[in-house]
C-alpha positions as CSV (number, residue, x, y, z in Angstrom):
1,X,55.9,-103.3,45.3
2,X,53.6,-105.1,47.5
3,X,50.1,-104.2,48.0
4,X,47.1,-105.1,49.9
5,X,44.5,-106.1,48.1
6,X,41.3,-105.7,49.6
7,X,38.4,-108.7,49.7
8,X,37.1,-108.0,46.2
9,X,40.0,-106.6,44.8
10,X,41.1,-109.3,42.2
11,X,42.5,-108.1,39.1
12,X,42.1,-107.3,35.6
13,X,45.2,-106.6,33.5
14,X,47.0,-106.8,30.3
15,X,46.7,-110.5,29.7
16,X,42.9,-110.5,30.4
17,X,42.5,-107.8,28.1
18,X,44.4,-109.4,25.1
19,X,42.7,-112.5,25.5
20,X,39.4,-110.8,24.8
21,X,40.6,-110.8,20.9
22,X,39.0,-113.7,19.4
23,X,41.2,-116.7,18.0
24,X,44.3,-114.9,19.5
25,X,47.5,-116.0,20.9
26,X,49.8,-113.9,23.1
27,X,53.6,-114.4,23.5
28,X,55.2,-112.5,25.9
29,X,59.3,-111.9,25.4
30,X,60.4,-111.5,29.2
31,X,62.6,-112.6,32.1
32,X,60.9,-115.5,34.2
33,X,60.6,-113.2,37.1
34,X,58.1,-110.8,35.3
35,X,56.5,-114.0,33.4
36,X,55.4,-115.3,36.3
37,X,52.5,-112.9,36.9
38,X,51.2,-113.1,33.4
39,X,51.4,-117.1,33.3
40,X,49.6,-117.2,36.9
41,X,46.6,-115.2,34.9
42,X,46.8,-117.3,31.7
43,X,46.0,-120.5,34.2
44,X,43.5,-119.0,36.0
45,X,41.4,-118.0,33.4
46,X,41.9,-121.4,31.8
47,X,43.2,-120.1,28.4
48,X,46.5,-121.5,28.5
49,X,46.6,-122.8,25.4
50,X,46.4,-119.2,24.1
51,X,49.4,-118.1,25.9
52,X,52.8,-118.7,25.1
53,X,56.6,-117.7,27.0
54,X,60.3,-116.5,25.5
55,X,62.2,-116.4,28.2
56,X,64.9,-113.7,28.3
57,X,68.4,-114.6,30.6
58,X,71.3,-112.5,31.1
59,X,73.6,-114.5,28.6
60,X,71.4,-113.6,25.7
61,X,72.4,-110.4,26.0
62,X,76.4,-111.4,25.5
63,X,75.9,-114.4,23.0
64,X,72.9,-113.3,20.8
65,X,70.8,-109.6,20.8
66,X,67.3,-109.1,21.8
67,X,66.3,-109.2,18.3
68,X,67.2,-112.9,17.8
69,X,65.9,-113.7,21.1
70,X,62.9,-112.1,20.2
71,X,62.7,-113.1,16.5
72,X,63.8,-117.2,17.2
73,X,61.4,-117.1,20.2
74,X,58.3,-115.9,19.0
75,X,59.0,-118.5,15.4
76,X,59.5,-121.2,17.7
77,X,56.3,-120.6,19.6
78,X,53.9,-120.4,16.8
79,X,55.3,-122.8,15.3
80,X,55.1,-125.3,18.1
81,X,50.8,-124.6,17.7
82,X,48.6,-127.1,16.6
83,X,47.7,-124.5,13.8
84,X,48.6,-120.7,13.4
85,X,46.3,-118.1,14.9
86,X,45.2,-115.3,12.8
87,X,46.0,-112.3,15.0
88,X,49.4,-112.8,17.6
89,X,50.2,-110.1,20.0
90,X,53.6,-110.1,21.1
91,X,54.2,-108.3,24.3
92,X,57.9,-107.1,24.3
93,X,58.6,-105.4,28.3
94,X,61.1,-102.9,29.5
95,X,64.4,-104.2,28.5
96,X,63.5,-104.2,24.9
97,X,63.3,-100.2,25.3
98,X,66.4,-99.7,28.3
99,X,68.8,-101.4,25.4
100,X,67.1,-100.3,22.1
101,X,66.1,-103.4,20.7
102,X,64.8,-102.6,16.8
103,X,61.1,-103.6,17.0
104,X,60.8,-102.9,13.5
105,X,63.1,-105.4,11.8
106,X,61.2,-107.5,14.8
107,X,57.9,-106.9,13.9
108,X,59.2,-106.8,9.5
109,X,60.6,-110.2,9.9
110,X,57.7,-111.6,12.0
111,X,55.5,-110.9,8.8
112,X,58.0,-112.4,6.6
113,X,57.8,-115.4,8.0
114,X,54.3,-115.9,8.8
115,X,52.3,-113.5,5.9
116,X,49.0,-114.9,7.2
117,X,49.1,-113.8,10.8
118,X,48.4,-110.3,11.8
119,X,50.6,-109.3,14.8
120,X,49.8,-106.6,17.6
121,X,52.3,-104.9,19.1
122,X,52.2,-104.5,22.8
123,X,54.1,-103.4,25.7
124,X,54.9,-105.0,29.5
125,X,56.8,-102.3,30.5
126,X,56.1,-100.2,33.7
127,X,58.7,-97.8,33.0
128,X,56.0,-96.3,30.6
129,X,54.0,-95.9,34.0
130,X,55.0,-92.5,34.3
131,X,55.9,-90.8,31.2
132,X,54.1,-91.3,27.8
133,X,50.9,-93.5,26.8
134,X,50.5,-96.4,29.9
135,X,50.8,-99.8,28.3
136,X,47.2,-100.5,28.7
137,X,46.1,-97.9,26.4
138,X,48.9,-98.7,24.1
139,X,47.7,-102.3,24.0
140,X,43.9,-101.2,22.8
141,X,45.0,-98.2,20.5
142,X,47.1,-101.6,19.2
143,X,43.8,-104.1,19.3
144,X,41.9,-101.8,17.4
145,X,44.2,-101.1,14.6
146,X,43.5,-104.4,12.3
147,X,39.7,-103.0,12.3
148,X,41.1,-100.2,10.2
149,X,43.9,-102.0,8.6
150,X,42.7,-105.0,7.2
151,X,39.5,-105.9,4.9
152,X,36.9,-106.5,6.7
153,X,35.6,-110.2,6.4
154,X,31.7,-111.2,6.2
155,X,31.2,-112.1,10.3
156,X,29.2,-115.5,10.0
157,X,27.2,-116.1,12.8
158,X,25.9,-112.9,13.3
159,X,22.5,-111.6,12.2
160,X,23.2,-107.8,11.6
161,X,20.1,-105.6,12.1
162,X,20.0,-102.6,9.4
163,X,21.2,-100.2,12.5
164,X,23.4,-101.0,15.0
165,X,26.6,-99.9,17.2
166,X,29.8,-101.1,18.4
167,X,30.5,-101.1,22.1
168,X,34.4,-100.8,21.9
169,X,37.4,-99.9,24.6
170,X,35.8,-102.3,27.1
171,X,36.2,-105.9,28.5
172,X,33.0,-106.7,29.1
173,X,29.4,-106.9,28.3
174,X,27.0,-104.5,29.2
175,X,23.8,-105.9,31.3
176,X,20.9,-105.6,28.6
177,X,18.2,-105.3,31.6
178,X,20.1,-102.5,33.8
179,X,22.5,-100.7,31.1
180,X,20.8,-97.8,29.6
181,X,22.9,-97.4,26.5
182,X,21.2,-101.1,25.8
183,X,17.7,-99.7,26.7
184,X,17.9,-96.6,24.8
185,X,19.7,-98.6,21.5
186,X,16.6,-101.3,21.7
187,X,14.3,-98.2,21.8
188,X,15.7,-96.5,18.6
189,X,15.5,-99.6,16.8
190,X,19.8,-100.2,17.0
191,X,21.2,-104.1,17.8
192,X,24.1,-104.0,19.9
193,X,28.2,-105.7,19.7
194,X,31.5,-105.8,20.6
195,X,34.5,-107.4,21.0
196,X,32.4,-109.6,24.2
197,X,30.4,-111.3,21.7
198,X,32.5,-111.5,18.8
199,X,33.3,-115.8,18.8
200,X,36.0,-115.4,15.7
201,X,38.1,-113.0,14.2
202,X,36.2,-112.0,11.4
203,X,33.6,-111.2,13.3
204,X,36.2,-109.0,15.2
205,X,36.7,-107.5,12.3
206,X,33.6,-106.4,11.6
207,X,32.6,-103.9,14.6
208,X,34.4,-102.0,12.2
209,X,31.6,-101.2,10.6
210,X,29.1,-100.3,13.2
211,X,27.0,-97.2,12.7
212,X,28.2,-95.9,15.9
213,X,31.0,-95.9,18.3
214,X,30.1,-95.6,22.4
215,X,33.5,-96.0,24.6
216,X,32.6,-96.4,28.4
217,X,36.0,-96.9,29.5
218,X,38.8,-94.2,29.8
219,X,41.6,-96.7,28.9
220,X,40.3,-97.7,25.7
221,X,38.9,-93.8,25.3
222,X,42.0,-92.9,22.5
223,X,42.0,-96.3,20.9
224,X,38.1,-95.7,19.7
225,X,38.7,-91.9,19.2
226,X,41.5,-93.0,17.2
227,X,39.5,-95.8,15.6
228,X,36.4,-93.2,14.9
229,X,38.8,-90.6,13.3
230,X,40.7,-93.3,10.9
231,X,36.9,-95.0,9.8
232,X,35.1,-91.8,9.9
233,X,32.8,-93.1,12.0
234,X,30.6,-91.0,14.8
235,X,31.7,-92.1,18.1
236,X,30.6,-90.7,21.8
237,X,32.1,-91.1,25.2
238,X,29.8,-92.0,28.0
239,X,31.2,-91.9,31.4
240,X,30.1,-94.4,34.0
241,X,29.8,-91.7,37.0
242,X,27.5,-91.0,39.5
243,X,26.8,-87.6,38.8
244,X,22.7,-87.0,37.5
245,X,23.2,-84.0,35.5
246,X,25.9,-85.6,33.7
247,X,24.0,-88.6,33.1
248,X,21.8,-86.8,31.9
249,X,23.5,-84.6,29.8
250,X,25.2,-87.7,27.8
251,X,22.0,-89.4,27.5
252,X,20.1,-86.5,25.8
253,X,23.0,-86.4,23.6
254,X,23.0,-90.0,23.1
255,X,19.0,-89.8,22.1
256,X,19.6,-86.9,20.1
257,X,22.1,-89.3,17.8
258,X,20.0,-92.4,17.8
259,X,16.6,-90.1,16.9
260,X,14.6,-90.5,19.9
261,X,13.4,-88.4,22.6
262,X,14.8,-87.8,25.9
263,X,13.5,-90.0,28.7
264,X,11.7,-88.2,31.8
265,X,15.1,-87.8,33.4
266,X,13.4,-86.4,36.7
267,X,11.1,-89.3,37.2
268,X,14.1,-91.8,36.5
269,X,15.9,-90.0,39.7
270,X,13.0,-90.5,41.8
271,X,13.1,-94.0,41.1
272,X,16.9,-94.2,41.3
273,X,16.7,-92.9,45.0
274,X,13.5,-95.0,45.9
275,X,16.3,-98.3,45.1
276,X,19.0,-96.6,46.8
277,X,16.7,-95.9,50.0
278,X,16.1,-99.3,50.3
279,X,19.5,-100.1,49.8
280,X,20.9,-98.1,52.4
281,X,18.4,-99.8,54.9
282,X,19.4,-103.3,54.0
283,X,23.1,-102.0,54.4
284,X,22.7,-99.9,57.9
285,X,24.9,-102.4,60.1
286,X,27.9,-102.5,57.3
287,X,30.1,-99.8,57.0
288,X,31.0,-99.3,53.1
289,X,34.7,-100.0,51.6
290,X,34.7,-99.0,47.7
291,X,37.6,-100.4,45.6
292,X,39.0,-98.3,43.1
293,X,39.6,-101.2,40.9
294,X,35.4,-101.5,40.4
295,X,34.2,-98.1,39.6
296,X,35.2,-95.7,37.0
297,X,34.8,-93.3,39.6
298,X,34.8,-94.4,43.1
299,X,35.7,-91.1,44.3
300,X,32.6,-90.7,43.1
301,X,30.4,-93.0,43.9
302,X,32.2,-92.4,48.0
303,X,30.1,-89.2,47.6
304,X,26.9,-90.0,46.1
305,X,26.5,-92.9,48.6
306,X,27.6,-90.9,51.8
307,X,25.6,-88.0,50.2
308,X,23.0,-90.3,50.7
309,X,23.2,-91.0,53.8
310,X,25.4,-94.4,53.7
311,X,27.7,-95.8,56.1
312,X,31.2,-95.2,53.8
313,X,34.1,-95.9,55.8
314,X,37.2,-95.4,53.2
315,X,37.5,-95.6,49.5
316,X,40.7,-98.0,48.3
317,X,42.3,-96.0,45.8
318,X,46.3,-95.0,45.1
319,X,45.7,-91.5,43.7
320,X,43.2,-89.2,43.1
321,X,42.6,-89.1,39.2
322,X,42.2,-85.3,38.1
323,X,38.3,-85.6,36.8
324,X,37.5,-86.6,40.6
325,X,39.5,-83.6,42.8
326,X,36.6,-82.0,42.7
327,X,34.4,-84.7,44.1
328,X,37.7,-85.4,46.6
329,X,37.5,-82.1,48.1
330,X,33.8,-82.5,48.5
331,X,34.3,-85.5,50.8
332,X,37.2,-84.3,52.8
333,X,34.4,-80.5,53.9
334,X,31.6,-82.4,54.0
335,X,33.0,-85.9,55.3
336,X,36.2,-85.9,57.0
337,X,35.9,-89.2,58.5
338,X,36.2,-91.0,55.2
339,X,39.4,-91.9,54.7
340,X,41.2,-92.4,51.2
341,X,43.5,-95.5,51.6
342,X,46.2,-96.4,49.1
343,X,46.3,-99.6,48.5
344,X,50.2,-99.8,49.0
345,X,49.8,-98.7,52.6
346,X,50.3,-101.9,55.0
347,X,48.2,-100.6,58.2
348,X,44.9,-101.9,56.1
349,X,46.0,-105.5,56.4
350,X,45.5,-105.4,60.1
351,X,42.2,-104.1,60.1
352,X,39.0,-106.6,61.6
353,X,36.0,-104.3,61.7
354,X,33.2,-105.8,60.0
355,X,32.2,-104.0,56.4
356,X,31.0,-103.5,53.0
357,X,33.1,-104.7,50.5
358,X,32.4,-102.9,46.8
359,X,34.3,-104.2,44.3
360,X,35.3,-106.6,40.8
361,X,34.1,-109.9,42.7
362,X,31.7,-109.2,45.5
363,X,29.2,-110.9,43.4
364,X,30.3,-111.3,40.1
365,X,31.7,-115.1,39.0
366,X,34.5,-116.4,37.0
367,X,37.4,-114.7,35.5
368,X,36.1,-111.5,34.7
369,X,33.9,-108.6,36.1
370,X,30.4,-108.3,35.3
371,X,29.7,-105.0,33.6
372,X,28.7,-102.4,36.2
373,X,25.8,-101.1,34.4
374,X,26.9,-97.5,35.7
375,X,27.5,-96.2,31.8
376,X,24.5,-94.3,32.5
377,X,21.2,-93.5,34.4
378,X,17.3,-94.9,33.4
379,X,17.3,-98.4,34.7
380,X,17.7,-98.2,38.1
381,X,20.1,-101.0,39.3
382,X,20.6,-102.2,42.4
383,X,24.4,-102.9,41.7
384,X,26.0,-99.6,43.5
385,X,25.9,-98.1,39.8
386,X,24.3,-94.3,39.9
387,X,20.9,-94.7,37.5
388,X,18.8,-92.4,37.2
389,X,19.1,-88.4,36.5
390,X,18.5,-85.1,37.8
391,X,21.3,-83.8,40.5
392,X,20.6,-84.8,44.0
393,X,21.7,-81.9,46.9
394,X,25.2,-83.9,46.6
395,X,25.5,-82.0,43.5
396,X,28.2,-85.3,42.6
397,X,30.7,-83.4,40.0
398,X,32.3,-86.4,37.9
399,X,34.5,-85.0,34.8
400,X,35.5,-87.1,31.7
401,X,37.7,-89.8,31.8
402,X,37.3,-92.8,34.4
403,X,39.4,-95.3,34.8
404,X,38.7,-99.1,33.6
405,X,36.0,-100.6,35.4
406,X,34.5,-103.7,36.2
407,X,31.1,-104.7,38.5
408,X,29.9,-103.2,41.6
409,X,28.0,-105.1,43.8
């Protein structure tokens, strides 16, 4: 289905995310209609090289099975490399499931043939989309798993302090001058890594032993729970909302892990609305678009700006998730004129009016969103990110699980 994509929409999907595993090479098993997405993304962010196709055509499916197709294709491909990879992830799509193709002989004679390389299984199949674990969760819960599986290998390269904790479930790297979990960390005396900075597999492989877990990101919220729970590790959830009290209330719990005391969560507000003032002033001929494909929570962050006296027009986004009704129904009593757009709805390509644009690529560069600093509240940023604590009159409820996110601008 066909949607409009608004100015900074972009996107972020499954072949992005893979490629953030270090030395790894994806091979996707697929009919050349749904392979053309993926190898559109593999060129654009110039990684190529780590991408490989097995095209799937009607007269397999009367002169061979899917598990030869699958099997031949996938030995062909890494065998055609300059040298293997250590980790493949095979992505295997919907007509693997619709004619019950055995993934485990698959996946047994994979390792069979090639002992040395680990191999991920993941999923391009949008049936999943509405029944049973979406394939982007699948495909983190399935990134994670060699960090409990395997030995973990000395990670050259990186100077480990005696303390320090593994940013996990995300894409990107967190801003160390405007993310708080970074500023309250380097206060406590913890370093910081993840997957962002981690140039080789073995590296990779040692996040696994981090001190601590965080998880900013919903998607990749049951791949570190799961990851926490199999390593006994402690782990926490911080939501990037806009909501001060809940800010709050994960960064006092955050301090009370790391051994430090709470900042002055009232003076941080101040400060957060003193940026937010002046924001609003430099914005007052724009009316404000927010893309749901940005924020964790752009229901959200609709009503902390308007609550704040911004221009918001509409806020891009398909469907209400459940943690933000409640800030939903606060917009529609207390701001009926902002529309909620879904993306799939073809009146918005026709529109001319000058506005605000917030999403993935408003400012951010390259082939992936910044970090949107919004994991929490003490360093006021001037991104679009709620910083700062104590509730404003908005009294923004968030909830618990966001969706992936990438940079506000």
């Amino acid at each position: 289905m066909l949607e409009f994509n608004p100015p900074v929409h972009e996107g972020w999907n499954i072949v992005h995310i893979g490629m953030q595993v270090p030395e790894s090479h994806q091979v996707y098993v697929c009919a050349a209609n749904c392979m053309r997405g993926v190898i559109m993304t593999a060129y654009e962010m110039g990684a190529e090289d780590r991408f490989s196709c097995v095209l799937v055509e009607e007269s397999d499916f009367y002169r061979d099975n899917l598990e030869g197709v699958t099997v031949e294709g996938v030995t062909q491909a890494l065998r055609e490399l300059p040298k293997l990879p250590p980790i493949v992830i095979v992505f295997t799509v919907c007509v693997h499931k619709l004619v019950g193709c055995d993934l485990d002989y698959v996946y047994r004679t994979l390792h069979e043939r090639f002992p040395d390389v680990v191999f991920i299984r993941a999923y391009m199949d949008p049936i999943s989309m509405k029944e049973g674990m979406p394939p982007e969760e699948e495909l983190r819960i399935a990134e994670l798993e060699p960090l409990y599986g395997l030995p973990v290998r000395p990670a050259s390269g990186w100077e480990l302090p005696q303390k320090w904790l593994a940013m996990l479930g995300m894409d990107v790297p967190p801003e160390a001058g405007g993310n708080d979990i970074c500023f309250l960390a380097a206060q406590a005396g913890y370093g910081i890594h993840g997957m962002y900075d981690a140039e080789h597999f073995g590296a990779y492989l040692e996040l696994a032993n981090a001190d601590l877990y965080i998880c900013p990101y919903q998607t990749g919220r049951r791949a570190v729970e799961w990851l926490a729970e199999k390593r006994g590790k402690p782990y926490d959830y911080m939501l990037p909302g806009f909501s001060y009290a809940q800010i709050n209330e994960e960064e006092a719990r955050l301090c009370e892990r790391l051994g430090i005391p709470a900042p002055d969560f009232e003076r941080l507000a101040e400060e957060t609305d003193a940026v937010y003032e002046k924001l609003r002033k430099e914005l007052e001929d724009f009316r404000i678009v927010a893309d749901y494909m940005a924020f964790s929570c752009p229901v959200g962050l609709v009503r902390f700006l308007a609550s704040r006296g911004f221009d918001v027009a509409a806020v891009c986004v398909d469907s209400v998730f459940p943690y933000e009704e409640a800030d939903a129904a606060y917009i529609r009593e207390h701001f009926p004129e902002i529309r909620f757009s879904q993306t799939i709805a073809p009146e918005l390509r026709s529109e001319t009016e000058r506005k605000a644009a917030l999403g993935l690529f408003s400012e951010a560069s390259g082939n992936q969103p910044a970090d949107d600093g919004a994991a929490s509240g003490n360093q006021p940023a001037d991104d679009g990110a709620a910083s700062g604590n104590q509730p404003a009159d908005d009294g923004a409820a968030s909830g618990n699980q966001p969706a992936d996110d990438g940079k506000a601008a």
